[in-house]
N, C-alpha and C positions, 0 to 999 in steps of 0.2 A: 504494500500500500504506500504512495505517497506522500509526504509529507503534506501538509494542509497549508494552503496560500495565506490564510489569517495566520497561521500557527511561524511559518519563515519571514511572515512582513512583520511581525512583533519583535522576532527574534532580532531582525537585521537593524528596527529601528532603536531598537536597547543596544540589539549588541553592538667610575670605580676606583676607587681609593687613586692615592699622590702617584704621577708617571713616575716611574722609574727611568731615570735617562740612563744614555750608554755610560761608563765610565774607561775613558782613554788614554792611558797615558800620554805623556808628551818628551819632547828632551831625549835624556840619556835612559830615562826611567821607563823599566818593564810594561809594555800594554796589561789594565790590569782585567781583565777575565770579561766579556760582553755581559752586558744584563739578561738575565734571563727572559726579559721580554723583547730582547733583538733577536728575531728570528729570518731565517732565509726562508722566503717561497719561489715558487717557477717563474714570480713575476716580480720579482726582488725584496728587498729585505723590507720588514715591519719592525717599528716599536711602537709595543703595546704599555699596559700598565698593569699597577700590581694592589691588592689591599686585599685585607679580611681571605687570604689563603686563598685566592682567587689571580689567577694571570686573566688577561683580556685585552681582546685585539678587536676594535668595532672599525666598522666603515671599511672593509675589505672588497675591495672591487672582483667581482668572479666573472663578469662581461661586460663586454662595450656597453656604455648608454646606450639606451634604446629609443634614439631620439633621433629626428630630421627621416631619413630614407630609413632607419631603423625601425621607427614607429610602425608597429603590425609585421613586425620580422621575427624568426626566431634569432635567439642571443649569438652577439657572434664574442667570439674569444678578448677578454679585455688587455689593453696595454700594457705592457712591461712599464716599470719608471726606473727614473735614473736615481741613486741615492737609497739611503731612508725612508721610507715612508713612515709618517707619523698615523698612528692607528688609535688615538684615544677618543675620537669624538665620533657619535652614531653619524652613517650617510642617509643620504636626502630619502623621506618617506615615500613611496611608490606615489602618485599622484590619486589622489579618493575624494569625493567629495566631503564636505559636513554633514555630521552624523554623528548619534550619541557614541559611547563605547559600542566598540572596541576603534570606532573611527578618529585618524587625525586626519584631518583638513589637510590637504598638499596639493600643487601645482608642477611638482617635480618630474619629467617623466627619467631624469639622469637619476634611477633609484637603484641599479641593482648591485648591491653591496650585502655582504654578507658580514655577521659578531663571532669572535672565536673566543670562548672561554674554558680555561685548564686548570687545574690546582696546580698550587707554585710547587707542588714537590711530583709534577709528571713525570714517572716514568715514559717508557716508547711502546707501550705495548695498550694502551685504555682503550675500553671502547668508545667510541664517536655518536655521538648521538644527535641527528639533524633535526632540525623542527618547524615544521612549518604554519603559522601562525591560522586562527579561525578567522571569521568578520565575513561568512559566504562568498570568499573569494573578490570581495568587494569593499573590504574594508579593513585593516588593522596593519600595524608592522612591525618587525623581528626587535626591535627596544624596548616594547610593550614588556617584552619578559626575561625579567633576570633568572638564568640558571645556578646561582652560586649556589643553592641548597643538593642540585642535582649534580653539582662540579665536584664540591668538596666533601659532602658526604657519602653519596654516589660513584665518587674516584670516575669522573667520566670526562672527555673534551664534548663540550656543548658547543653546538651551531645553530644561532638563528638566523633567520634569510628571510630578505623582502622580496618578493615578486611579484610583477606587474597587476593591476587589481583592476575589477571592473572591466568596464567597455576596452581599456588596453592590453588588459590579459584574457582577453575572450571575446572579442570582438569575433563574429563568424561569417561577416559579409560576403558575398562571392567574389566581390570584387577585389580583396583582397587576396584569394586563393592566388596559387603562382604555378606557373607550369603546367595549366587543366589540371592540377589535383585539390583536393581539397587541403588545404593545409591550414587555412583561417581558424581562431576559435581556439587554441590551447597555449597559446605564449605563455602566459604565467605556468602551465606547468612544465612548457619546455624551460623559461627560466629556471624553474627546479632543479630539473634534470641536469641543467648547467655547471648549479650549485652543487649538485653532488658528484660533480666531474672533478671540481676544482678541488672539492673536501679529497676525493681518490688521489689528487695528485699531492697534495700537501697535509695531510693529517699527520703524517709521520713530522713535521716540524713542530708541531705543538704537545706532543707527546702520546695523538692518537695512532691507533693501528688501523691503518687504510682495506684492511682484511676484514674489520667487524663495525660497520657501520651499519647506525640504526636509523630509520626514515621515522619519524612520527609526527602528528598533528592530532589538532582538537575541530571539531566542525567542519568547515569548511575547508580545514586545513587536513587535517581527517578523513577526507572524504577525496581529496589531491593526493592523500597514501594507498586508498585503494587504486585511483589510477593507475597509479606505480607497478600497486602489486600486479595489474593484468595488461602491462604496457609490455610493448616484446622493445621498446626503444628505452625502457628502463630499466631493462638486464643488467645485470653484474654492475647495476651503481647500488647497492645497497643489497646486507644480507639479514636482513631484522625490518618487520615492520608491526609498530604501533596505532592505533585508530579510536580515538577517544571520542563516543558519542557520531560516531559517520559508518553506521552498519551500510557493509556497502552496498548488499542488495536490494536496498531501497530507491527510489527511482530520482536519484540528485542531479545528474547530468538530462540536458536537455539534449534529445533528438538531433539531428545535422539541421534537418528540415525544421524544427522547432527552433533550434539557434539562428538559420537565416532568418524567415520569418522576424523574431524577434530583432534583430539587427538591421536587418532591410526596413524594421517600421520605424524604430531607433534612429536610423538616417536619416529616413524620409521625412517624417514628424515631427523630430527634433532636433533635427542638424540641419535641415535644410539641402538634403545633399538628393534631390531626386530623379535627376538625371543622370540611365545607367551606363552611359559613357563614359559621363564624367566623376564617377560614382568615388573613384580611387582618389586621382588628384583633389576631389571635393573633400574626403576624408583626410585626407593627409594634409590638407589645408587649414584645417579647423585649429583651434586655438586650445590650450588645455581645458582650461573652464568651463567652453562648451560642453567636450566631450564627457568632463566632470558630472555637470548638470543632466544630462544622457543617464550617465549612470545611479543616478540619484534618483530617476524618476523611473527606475528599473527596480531597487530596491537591492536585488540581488544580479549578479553575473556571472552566472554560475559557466565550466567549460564545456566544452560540446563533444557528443559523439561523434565519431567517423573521422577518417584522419589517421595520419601516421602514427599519434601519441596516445590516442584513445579508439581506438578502430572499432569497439563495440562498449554494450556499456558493461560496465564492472557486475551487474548481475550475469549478465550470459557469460562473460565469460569465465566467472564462478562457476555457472551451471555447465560450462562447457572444460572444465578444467583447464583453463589454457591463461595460468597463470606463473608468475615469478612464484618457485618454490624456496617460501624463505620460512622462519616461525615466526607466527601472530600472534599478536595481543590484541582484542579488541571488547569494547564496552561501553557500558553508557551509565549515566544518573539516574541514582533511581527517581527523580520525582524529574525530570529532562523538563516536562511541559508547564511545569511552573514559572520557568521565566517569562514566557507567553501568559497565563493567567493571571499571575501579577505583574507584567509588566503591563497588561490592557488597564488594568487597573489606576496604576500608578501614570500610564498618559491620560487617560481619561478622567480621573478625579473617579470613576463610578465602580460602588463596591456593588459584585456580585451577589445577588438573593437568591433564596430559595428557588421562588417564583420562576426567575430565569434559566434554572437546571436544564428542564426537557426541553424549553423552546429552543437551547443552543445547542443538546445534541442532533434536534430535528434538522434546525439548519445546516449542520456540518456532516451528519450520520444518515440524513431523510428519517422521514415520520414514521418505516416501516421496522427498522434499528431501533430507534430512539428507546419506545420504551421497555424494548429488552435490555440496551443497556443503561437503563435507570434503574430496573431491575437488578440488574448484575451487580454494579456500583450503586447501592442506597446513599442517600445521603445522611442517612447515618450512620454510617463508614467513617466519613470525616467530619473533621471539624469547620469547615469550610464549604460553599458550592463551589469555590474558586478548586478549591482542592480536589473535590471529586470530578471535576473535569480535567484538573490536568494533570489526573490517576489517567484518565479515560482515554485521554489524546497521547499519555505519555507510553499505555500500554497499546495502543492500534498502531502508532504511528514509529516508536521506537524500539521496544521491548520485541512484537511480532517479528520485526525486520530485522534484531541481531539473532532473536533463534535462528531463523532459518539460514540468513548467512553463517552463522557457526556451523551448523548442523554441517552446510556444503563444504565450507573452506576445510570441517575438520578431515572430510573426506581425502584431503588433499597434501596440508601441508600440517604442522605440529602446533593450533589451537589452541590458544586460551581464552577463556569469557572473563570480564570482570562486572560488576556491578557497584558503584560507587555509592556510599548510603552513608547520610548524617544529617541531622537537625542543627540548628544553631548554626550555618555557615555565614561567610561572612557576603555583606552585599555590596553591591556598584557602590563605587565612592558621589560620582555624579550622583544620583536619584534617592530620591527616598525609598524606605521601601515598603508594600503594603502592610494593608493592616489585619495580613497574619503570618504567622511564622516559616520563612523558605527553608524546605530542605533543601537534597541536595538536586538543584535546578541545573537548566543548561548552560556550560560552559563556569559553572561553579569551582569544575575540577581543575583547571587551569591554576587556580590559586590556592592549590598544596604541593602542585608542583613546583612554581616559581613565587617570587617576589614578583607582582605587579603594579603595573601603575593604576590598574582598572580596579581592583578591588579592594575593600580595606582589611587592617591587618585580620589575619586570624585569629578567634578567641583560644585561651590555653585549652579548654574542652575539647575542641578538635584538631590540637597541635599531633595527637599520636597518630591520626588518618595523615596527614600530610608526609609522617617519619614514614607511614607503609606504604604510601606512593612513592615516595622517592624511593627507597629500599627495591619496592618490586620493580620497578620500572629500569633502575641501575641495573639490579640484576638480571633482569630479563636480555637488558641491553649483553650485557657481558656472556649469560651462558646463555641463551635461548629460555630460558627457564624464569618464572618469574618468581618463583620459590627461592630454583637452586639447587634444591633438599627431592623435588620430585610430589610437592604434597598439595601443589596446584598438579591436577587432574585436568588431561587435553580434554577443552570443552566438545559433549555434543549436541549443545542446545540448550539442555533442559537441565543441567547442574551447572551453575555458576559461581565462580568466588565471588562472595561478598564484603567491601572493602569498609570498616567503618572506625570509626575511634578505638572502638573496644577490640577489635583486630580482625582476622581473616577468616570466611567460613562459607561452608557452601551452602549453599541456598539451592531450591527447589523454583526455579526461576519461573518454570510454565504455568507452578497454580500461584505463585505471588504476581504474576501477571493476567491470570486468565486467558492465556494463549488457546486453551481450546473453545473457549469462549469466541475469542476473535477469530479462529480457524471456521466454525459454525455460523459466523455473520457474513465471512468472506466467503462462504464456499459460494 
């Protein structure tokens, strides 16, 4: 089942310490020892900096700008520099419009640059672990999130990466295809793929092992892992993938023909580009802002099937086994569709009644569903009507979708489910938040993995779920195992680890979700 158009527009509208310089001698006197954050890459040397047991390299160029005849290209190979290169300060934000979190406003399209961070006492041997950031592909960027929880207690090199957002990372127009193929429509994910060329050539300078390198994201970013996993163009860049909340047999990617469509209206409607001759140079003409505004009033940009990068979409070729054989971790929040139920709330000023329960499943489920699942979900289950629909929408729309992708993927490659579960988490710094208590909603998870700028701090109550996120997810990076020990069980659907303060357990995933429930409405 697809995710719900109210349920992703809710979503989209919500969602280091002193440089260390080199020291040189000079004179007669000894050179005395480089800094540990002077390192050599393929593309010459960086100095980075150092604090709190943390090395870090930000604003690392991994390709050319993608600007002028670049704009709608995939990445071509970035310049060598001459010297040092200073690497303390983040590079320019992908270009997105305004928008709440996880959105910064940018006009940049010179963005793609990539963060390297390593514990000061790296070995050569760590695992690598890439990340690529959520906001539906349309909004957010790799500064959002500090890794130092996952660097130094984790013993891991972290990498986050900007790439291209919105109408510029997924633009699908024909006019842009090149060579009669279709190529339009996946730039941001080939920037990825770029990012992880560059990580293969240079992780061994920072103390990673170019051997075990781990792909992962949250949402939208998430949901760019699964591409990965069934990309035959992103082979042997990565042997580990993670997927937080992006079950991928869910239907996230739009059609070729649904990505034109939407791009050709996109033009014509709001770029003004409707002449299909002149369809390219009118494109490439346009100004950031415009195409900003494009994407604003799109919501989301998500990338397109068909094509070199994505040639089918990530369920069939699930169902078709014809994927990158690596081991998964993949899972979601347990209460995911809370952030859609209170976040309608918290734009609207209007608090959910009783009253309104059946009339909102009628609308989104039809009147012939509705009240069997009012039935199913009482509302006195919860405390909330807000809450027993976004039990309702969080088991149709997310819980459904990672059974049955587990079930297939375990078929295949070496599976784990997780399930993320806690009260008390912490909320967006921007917004208030409503007026009743969020579990653990969507994109929650984000902030026990890292230090954010989006969310506020964590209370000590669920400081211990943050330790087994990090824990499992280092681990997982380093042996395939998110244990270690063997005591996570390769998922097949219906038994899930469940991750919470109090610690790790498995759950009976299909009746806390009503999966047969939902199997009986769907048939």
């Amino acid at each position: 089942m697809a995710f719900s158009k109210t349920a992703k527009t809710i979503a989209a509208s919500l969602a280091a310490g002193g440089i260390a310089a080199a020291s040189i001698g000079y004179g007669t006197a000894a050179a005395a020892p480089a800094a540990p954050t002077l390192v050599d890459t393929d593309l010459g040397p960086l100095q980075g900096a150092a604090g709190n047991g943390v090395h870090s390299w930000l604003g690392v160029p991994y390709a050319a700008p993608p600007v002028d005849e670049l704009r709608w290209a995939s990445p071509e190979p970035a310049a060598p520099w001459e010297g040092v290169r200073e690497a303390t300060e983040f590079g320019n934000v992908c270009a997105q419009p305004a928008a709440p979190m996880p959105g910064i406003p940018s006009t940049d399209e010179d963005c793609l640059y990539l963060n390297v961070y390593a514990p000061d006492d790296a070995r050569d041997d760590l695992p690598v672990m890439v990340w690529f950031h959520g906001g539906g592909n349309s909004y957010g960027a790799g500064e959002q999130y500090d890794p130092s929880r996952l660097v130094t207690e984790g013993d891991a090199v972290v990498v986050t990466v900007n790439y291209r957002q919105g109408l510029f990372g997924s633009m699908a127009h024909p006019a842009l295809d090149q060579g009669g193929e279709t190529t339009s429509g996946n730039y941001g994910l080939e920037d990825q793929q770029a990012a992880l060329r560059w990580v293969g050539e240079n992780a061994e300078a920072f103390g990673g092992d170019d051997g075990n390198v781990t792909i992962f994201g949250e949402s939208g970013g998430g949901f760019d892992v699964c591409a990965h996993l069934a990309s035959e163009t992103s082979a042997g860049l990565f042997d580990k993938a993670i997927m937080q909340s992006s079950p991928c047999g869910s239907d996230w990617a739009p059609s070729r023909e649904e990505g034109r469509a939407r791009d050709i209206a996109a033009a014509e409607e709001q770029l003004g580009c409707t002449d299909p001759a002149e369809a390219e140079a009118c494109l490439r003409g346009l100004s950031t802002e415009a195409i900003n505004e494009a994407t604003a009033g799109l919501y989301e940009v998500q990338p397109v099937v068909g094509g070199p990068v994505m040639p089918v979409a990530t369920a069939d070729a699930i169902e078709a086994a014809e994927l990158n054989e690596v081991p998964v971790l993949i899972g979601i929040n347990r209460d995911e569709n809370q952030l859609m139920t209170g976040g309608m709330e918290v734009l609207t000023g209007h608090v959910m009644t009783a009253e309104e329960y059946v009339p909102a499943l009628t609308e989104e489920f039809g009147a012939e569903a509705a009240d069997a699942i009012a039935a199913e979900y009482p509302l006195s289950d919860y405390e909330h009507p807000a809450k027993a629909l976004a039990a309702v929408q969080t088991d149709a729309y997310w819980a459904a979708n990672l059974s049955t992708t587990v079930a297939a993927l375990s078929d295949q490659v070496p599976a784990f489910a997780y399930e993320m579960s806690a009260s008390g988490t912490p909320y967006f710094k921007e917004f208030e938040a409503p007026s009743w208590e969020m579990g653990a909603f969507h994109m929650v998870d984000v902030a026990f993995l890292f230090d954010t700028t989006i969310f506020a701090d964590r209370s000590a109550e669920v400081e211990p779920l943050a330790d087994l996120m990090v824990k499992s997810w280092s681990t997982f990076a380093r042996t395939g195992d998110p244990d270690g020990r063997g005591r996570w069980h390769e998922a097949k659907g219906d038994c899930v680890r469940q991750l919470t303060p109090e610690g790790a357990r498995n759950v009976d995933f299909a009746d806390e979700h009503h999966l047969e429930f939902w199997e009986s409405v769907n048939a």
